[in-house]
N, C-alpha and C positions, 0 to 999 in steps of 0.2 A: 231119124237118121242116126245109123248108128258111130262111134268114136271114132276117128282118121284110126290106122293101123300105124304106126312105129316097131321100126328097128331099133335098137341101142345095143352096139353092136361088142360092148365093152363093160368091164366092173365100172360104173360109175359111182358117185356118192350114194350113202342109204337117203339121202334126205333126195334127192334127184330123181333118183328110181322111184321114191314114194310120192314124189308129185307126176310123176311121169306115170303110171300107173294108177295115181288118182283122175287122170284127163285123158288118157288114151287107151288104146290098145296095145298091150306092148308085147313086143317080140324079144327075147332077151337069154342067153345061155350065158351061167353064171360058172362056167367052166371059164370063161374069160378068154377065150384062144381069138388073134387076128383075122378078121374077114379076107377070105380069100377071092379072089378073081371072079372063083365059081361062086362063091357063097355070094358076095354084091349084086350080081347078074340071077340068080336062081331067087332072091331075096323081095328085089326089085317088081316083081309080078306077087307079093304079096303085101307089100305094105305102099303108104301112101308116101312118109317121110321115112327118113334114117336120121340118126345121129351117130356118124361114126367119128373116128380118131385120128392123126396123123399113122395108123398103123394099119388103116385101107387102103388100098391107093384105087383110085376113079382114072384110069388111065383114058386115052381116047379109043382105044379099042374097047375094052370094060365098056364104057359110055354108051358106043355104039349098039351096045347087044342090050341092055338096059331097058326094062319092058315100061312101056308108055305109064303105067300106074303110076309109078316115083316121079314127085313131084318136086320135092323139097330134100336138100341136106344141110341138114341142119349141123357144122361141124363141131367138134368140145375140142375145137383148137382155135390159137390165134392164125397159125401158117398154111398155108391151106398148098404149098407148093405138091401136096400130095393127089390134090385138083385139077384137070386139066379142063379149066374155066371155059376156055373157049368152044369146048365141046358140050360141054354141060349148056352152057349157054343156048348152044344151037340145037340142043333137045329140049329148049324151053324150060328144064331144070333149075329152080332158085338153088342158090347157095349162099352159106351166111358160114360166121365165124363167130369168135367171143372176146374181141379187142377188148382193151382197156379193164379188167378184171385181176388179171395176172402179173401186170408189171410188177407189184411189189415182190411177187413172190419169189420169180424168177430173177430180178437185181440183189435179193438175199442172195441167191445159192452164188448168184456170180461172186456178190462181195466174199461171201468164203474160201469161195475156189480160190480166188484171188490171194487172199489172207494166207491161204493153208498152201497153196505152192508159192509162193513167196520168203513163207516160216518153214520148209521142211517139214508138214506137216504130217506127210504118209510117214517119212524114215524115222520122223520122234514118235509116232505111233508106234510104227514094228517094234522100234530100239524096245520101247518101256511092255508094250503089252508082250514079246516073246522071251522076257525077264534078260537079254542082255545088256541090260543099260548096268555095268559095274565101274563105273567111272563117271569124270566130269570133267572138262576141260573148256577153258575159254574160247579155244579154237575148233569148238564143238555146234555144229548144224549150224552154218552163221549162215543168215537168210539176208533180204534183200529189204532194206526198209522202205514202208510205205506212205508213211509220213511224209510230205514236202514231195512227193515225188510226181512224175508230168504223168499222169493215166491220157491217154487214147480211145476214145469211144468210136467207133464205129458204127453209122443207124443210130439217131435221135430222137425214135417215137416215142412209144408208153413206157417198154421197157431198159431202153438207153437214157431217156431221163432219170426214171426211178434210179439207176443205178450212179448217175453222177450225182445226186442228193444222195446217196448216201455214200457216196467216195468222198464227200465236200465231209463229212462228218469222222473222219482219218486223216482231212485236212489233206488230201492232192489239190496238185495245180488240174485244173479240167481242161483237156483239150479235143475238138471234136470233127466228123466229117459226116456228113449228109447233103442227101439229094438236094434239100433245101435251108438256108440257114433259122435258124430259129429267131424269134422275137428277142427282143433284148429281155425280159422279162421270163422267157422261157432258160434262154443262155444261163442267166444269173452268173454272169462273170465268166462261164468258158470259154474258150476261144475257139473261135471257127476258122475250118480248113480248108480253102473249096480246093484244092488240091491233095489226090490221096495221100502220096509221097509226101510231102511236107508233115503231115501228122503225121505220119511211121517215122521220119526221122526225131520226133520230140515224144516218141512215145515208151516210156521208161517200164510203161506199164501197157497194155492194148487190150482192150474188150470189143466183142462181136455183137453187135445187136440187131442185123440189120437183114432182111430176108434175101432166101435162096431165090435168086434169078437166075437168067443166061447171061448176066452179064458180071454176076457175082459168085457165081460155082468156081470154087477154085479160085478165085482170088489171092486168097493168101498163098502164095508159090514162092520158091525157093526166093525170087528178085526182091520180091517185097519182104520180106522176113529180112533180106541183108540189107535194106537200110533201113532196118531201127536198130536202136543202139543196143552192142553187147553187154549182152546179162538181162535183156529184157523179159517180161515176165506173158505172156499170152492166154488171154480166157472168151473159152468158145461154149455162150451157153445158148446161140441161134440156133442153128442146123449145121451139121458136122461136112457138110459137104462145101463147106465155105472154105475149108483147108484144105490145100493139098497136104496129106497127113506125111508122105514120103520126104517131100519138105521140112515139114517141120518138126520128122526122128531125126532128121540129116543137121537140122541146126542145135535140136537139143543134145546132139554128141557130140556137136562142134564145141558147144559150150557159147553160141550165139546167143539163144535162146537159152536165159539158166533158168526157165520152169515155165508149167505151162499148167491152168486149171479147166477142164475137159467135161462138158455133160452131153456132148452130143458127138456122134461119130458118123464118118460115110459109112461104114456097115451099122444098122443096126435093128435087132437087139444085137448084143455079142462083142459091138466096138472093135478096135483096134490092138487084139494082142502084144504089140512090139511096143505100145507105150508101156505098159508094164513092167519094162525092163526099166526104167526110169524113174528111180524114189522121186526123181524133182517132177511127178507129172501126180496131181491130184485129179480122179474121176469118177465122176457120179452117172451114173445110169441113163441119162436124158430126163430128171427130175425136178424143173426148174422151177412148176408151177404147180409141187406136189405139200400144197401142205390143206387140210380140212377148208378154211375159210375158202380158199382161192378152187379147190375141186367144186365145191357146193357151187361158188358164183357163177364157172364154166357151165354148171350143167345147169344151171336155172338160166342163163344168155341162150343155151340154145333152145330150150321150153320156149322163153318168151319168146324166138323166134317162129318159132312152131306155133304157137299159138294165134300169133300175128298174122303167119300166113293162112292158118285153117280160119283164121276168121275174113277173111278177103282184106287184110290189107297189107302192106308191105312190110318185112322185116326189120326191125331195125339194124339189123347187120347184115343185111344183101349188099353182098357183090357185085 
């Protein structure tokens, strides 16, 4: 019998593609362009799995037209809101993801983000690299200290942990709100909020960890950005659609919001223009979980998921 057929439907790692490649069939344009609508559906009557990206979307209509062969998606992501599970499901379609991989990589970029709109870190960029830095003054880029200050997490999994270990390591007070509270052991001293409101009001600092649902899209709207305290600092390195962005231009003009660090946007690729106009808004492309180690780990989670299933047993990261 010959290899399962694979889609990969994206640049992935060279070490991923070379085990990918060494165990299956693979399908793969190294032009790198997003799978469209047609291409998932046209796709799907030649292969047996895919591994695509949050940059396909599997809509329920997509799903429906989806020709019996695909069996398996196997995703190179942790967020899968780009899935619509419940149809998948009901075409008997596995689906898996690559939790617990990526946390570190993605609470670095946040700590950055964080650090870097905090310290003025786009306007001390411009100043020095477009040679106008001719002067020096006390009263010069004064940022917001992060030392001693009450950080706000949002979502307490893999990667809102990772990121309060290393906020504990700048020395914040850690304050947090999730679905579920954590173990004392997990906590290590933050403090839990089961009310949203009460963490946005002690949140000096606020990070996003927490996935896109129906009942978290939009969340952050203009109400909830006006009780945390002014001059707060906001970093969104989940899914951009957790903010309402009109929001929170409207508060970083007010000077509610004195900065904000940004990897993800409701449009994207392309993001949100009008933050731009904002030296106090530092923004990264949606690049959380982009460094070598953590690409290689993605794409070997969803191998071994594939693997798992072509040999008849369960994935270890099914849905």
């Amino acid at each position: 019998m010959g290899k399962p057929v694979i889609w990969i439907t994206r640049q992935l790692s060279e070490a991923t593609l070379e085990r990918a490649q060494r165990d299956y069939e693979v399908i793969w344009d190294p032009a790198d362009e997003p799978g469209s609508a047609e291409d998932i559906i046209a796709m799907s009557a030649r292969v047996d799995g895919m591994i695509p990206c949050h940059s396909e979307h599997f809509s329920a209509e997509v799903v429906a037209q989806l020709d019996p062969r695909l069996k398996i998606i196997a995703n190179h992501s942790v967020g899968v809101d780009h899935c619509d599970l419940p149809s998948l499901k009901a075409r008997g379609i596995v689906v898996t993801n690559t939790p617990g991989v990526l946390s570190d990589a993605t609470a670095e970029l946040a700590l950055m983000l964080m650090l870097g709109a905090a310290r003025h870190a786009v306007a001390g960029d411009r100043l020095v690299r477009s040679g106008q830095w001719q002067s020096w003054s006390p009263a010069m880029l004064v940022g917001k200290q992060v030392s001693g200050a009450r950080l706000g997490i949002i979502g307490m999994g893999g990667v809102g942990r990772a990121f309060a270990c290393k906020a504990r390591g700048v020395d914040m007070e850690i304050h947090y709100h999730n679905r579920r509270r954590l173990t004392a052991e997990e906590e290590a001293g933050a403090t839990y909020h089961a009310d949203l409101d009460a963490l946005l009001a002690v949140s000096d600092f606020l990070s996003l960890h927490c996935p896109a649902t129906p009942e978290t899209i939009g969340f952050m709207n203009a109400a909830r950005l006006a009780q945390m305290p002014k001059g707060c600092v906001i970093v969104n390195t989940a899914r951009g659609s957790l903010v309402d962005e009109a929001a929170l231009l409207d508060a970083l003009s007010s000077g509610h919001v004195g900065a904000a660090g940004l990897d993800c946007f409701v449009t994207e690729p392309g993001g949100n223009p009008a933050f731009a106009a904002h030296d106090n808004v530092m923004m990264m492309p949606h690049v959380g979980s982009a460094t070598v180690a953590t690409r290689d780990a993605m794409g070997f989670k969803a191998l071994d998921n594939l693997d798992h299933f072509f040999r008849g047993e369960t994935p270890p990261d099914q849905l």
